[in-house]
C-alpha positions as CSV (number, residue, x, y, z in Angstrom):
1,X,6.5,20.8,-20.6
2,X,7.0,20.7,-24.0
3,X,10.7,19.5,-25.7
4,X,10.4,22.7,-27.8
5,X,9.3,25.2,-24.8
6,X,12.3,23.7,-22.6
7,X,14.8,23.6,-25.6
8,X,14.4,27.5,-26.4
9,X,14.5,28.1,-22.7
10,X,17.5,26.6,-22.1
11,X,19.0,27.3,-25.6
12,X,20.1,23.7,-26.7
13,X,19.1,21.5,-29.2
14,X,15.9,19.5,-29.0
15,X,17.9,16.0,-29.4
16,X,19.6,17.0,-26.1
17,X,16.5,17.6,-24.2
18,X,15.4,14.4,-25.2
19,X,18.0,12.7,-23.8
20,X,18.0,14.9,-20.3
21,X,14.2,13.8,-20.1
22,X,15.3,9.9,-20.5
23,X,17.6,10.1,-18.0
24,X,15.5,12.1,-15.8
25,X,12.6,9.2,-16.8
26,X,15.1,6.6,-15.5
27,X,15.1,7.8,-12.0
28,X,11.5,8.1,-11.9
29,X,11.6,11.9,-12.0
30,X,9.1,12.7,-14.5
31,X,7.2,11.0,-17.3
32,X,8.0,11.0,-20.9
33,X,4.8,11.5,-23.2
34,X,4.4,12.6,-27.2
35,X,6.3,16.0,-27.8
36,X,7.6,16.7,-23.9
37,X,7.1,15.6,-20.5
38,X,5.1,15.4,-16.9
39,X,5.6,15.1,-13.6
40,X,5.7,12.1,-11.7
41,X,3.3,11.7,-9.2
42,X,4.1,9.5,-6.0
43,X,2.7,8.4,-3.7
44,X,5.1,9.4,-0.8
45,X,3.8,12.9,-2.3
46,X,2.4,15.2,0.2
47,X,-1.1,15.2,-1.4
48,X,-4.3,16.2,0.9
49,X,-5.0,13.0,2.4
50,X,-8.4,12.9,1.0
51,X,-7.2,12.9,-2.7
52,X,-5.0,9.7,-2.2
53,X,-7.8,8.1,-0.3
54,X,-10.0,7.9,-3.3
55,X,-7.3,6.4,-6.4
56,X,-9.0,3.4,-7.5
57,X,-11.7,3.7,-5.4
58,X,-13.8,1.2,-6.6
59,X,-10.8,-2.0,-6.9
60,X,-10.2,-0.7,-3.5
61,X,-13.9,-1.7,-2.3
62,X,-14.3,-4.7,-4.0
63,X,-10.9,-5.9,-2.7
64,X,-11.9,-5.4,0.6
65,X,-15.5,-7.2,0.3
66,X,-13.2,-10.0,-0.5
67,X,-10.6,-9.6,2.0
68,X,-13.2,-9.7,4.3
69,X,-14.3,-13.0,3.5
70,X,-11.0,-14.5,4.7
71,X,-12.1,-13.5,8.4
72,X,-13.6,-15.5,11.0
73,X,-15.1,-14.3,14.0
74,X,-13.8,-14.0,17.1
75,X,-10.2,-13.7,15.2
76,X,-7.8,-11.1,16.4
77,X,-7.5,-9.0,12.9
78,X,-4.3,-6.5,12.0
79,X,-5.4,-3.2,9.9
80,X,-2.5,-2.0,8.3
81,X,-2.9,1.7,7.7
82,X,-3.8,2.6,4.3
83,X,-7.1,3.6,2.0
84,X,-7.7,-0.2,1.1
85,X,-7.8,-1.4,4.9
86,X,-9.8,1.9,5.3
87,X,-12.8,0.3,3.1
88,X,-12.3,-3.0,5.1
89,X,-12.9,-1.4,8.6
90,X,-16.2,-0.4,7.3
91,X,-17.2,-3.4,6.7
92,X,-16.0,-4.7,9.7
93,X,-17.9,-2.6,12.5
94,X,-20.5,-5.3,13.3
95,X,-18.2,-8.4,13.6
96,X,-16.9,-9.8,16.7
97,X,-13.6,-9.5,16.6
98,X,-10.5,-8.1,18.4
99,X,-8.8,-5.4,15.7
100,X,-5.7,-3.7,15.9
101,X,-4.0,-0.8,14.0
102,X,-1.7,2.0,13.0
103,X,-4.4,3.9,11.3
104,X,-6.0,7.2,13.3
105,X,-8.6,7.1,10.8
106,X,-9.7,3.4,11.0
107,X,-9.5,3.3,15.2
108,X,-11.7,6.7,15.1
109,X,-14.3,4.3,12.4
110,X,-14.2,1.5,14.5
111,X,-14.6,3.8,17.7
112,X,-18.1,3.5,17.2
113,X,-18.7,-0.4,17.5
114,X,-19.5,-2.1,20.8
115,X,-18.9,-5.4,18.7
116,X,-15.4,-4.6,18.3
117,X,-12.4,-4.9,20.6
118,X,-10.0,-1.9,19.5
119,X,-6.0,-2.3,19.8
120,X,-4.5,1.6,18.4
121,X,-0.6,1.6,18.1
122,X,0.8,4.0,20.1
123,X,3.3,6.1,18.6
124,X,3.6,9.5,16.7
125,X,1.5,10.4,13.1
126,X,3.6,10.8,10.4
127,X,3.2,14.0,9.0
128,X,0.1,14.2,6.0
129,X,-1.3,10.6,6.5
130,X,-3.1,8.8,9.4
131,X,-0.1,6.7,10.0
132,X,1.1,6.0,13.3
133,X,4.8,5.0,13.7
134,X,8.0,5.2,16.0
135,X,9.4,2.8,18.4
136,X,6.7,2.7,20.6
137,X,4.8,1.3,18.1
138,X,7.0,-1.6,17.0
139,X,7.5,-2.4,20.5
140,X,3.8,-2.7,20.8
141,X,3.7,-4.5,17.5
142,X,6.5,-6.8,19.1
143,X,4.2,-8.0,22.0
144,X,1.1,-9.2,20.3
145,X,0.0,-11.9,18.8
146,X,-2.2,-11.4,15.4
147,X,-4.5,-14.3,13.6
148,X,-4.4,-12.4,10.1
149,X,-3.0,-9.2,9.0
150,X,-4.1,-7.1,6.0
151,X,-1.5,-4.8,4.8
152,X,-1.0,-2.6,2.2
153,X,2.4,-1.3,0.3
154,X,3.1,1.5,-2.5
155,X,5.0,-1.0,-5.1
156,X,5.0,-5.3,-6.0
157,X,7.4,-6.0,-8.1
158,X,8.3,-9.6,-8.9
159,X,12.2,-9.4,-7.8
160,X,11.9,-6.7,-5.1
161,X,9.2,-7.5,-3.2
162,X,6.8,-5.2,-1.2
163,X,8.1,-1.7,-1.0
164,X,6.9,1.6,0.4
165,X,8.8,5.0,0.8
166,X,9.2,5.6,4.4
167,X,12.3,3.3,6.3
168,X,10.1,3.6,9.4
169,X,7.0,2.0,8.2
170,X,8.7,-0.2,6.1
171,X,10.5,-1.4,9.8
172,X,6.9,-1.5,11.7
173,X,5.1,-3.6,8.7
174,X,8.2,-6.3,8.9
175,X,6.8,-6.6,12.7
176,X,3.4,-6.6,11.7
177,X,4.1,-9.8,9.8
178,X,6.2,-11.4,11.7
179,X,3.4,-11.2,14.3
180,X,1.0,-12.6,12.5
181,X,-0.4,-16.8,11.3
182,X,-1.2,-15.5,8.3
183,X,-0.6,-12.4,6.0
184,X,-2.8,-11.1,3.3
185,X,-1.6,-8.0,1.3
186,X,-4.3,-6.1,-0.6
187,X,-2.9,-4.3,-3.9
188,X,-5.0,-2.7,-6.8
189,X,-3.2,-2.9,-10.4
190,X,-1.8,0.0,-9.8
191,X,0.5,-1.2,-7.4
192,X,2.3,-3.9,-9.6
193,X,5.8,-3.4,-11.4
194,X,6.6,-1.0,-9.1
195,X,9.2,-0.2,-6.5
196,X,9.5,2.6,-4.0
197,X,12.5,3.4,-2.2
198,X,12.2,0.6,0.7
199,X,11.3,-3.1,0.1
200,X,10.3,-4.6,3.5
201,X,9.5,-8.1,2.6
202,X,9.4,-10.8,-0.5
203,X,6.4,-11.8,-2.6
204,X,7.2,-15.4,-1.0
205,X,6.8,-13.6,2.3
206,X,2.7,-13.1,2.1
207,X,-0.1,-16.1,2.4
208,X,-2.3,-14.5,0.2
209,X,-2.9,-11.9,-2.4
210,X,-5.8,-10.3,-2.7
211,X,-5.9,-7.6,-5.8
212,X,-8.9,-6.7,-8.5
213,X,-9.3,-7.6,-11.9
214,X,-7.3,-5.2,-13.9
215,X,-4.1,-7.0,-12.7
216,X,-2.1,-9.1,-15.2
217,X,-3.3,-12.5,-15.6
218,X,0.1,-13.8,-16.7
219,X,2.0,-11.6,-13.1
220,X,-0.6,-13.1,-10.7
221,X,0.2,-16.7,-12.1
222,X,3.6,-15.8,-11.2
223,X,2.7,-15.0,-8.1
224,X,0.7,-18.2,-7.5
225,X,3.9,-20.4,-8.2
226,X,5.6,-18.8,-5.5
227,X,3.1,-20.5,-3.0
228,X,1.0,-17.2,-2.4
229,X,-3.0,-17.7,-2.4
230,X,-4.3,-15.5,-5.3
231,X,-7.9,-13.6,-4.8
232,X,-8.5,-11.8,-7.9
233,X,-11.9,-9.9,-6.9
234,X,-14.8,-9.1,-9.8
């Protein structure tokens, strides 16, 4: 909307609009742009699941072609669910592995290998996404034992960490890591100097990093003093 449009609508001046719309921008509400405002769209939105699966389509493929480099065979492999790990499953359907995951939509991909060795989280879907959750699933979680896990989150920022918007998930991923040798967290630029309403683990926290070339040079070295393995993919 449009400072003017909102200020004859609501019958004050334009200066105090402009100052509703700042304070509105502070907690993330909408967007400020030239002359008015947007909405802000997150990511906990309930968007058709198809629509957030294809944001940054093309970081998200080549992030995975270099995630899956850091896989051996014969490894027991964590998907975390998510459109990133999505792209990495296809990949993955003619490697020997043992995989497990929280994603409906990956286990029904990876369904169709005789190569692989399929682990699904047992649990309930959380309403518009293929994400499985609950306790059953972090009790699950609690009993294996995981060689590397790929997750994904909604926000990195460099003083709080991994968030994501749901408590629940943000609970299950903590158990995801703390199952695992070695954690590998694939973000696209889009995810950095951001926070959503849960942070479930520090930047310290991961092994590696693996994100696409559109991410800050000057944030990732950051990163890298922290002791985290940075794969910037091409």
């Amino acid at each position: 909307m449009k400072v003017s449009e909102i200020s004859k609508q609501l019958q004050v001046t334009e200066k105090t609009i402009r100052e509703d719309l700042e304070k509105l921008e502070s907690r993330g509400i909408l967007k400020r742009v030239h002359g008015g405002a947007v909405v802000v769209e997150h990511d906990d939105s309930m968007l058709p699941i198809l629509k957030r699966r294809v944001r940054q389509r093309q970081e998200k493929e080549v992030i995975a072609a270099e995630a899956y480099k850091l896989i051996e065979d014969g490894q027991i492999v964590l998907l975390d669910a998510g459109s990133t790990t999505l792209e990495l499953a296809a990949l993955l359907q003619h490697r020997t592995l043992t995989v497990v995951t929280n994603d409906t939509k990956i286990a029904a991909l990876l369904a169709e290998s005789n190569q692989i060795e399929l682990c699904v989280l047992g649990g309930y879907r959380r309403k518009g996404t293929y994400t499985i959750i609950g306790p059953s699933a972090m009790q699950m979680m609690d009993e294996l034992n995981i060689d590397i896990a790929f997750l994904g989150c909604t926000g990195v920022d460099l003083e709080r960490g991994l968030s994501i918007f749901h408590r629940e998930e943000a609970e299950l991923k903590k158990r995801m890591m703390k199952a695992s040798r070695t954690v590998a967290l694939l973000a696209d630029h889009s995810k950095f100097d951001r926070t959503a309403l849960v942070s479930f683990a520090g930047l310290e926290e991961i092994d590696v990093l693996v994100t696409d070339e559109a991410t800050s040079s000057t944030l990732l070295e950051q990163i890298g003093a922290m002791g985290v393995q940075v794969v910037r993919a091409e």
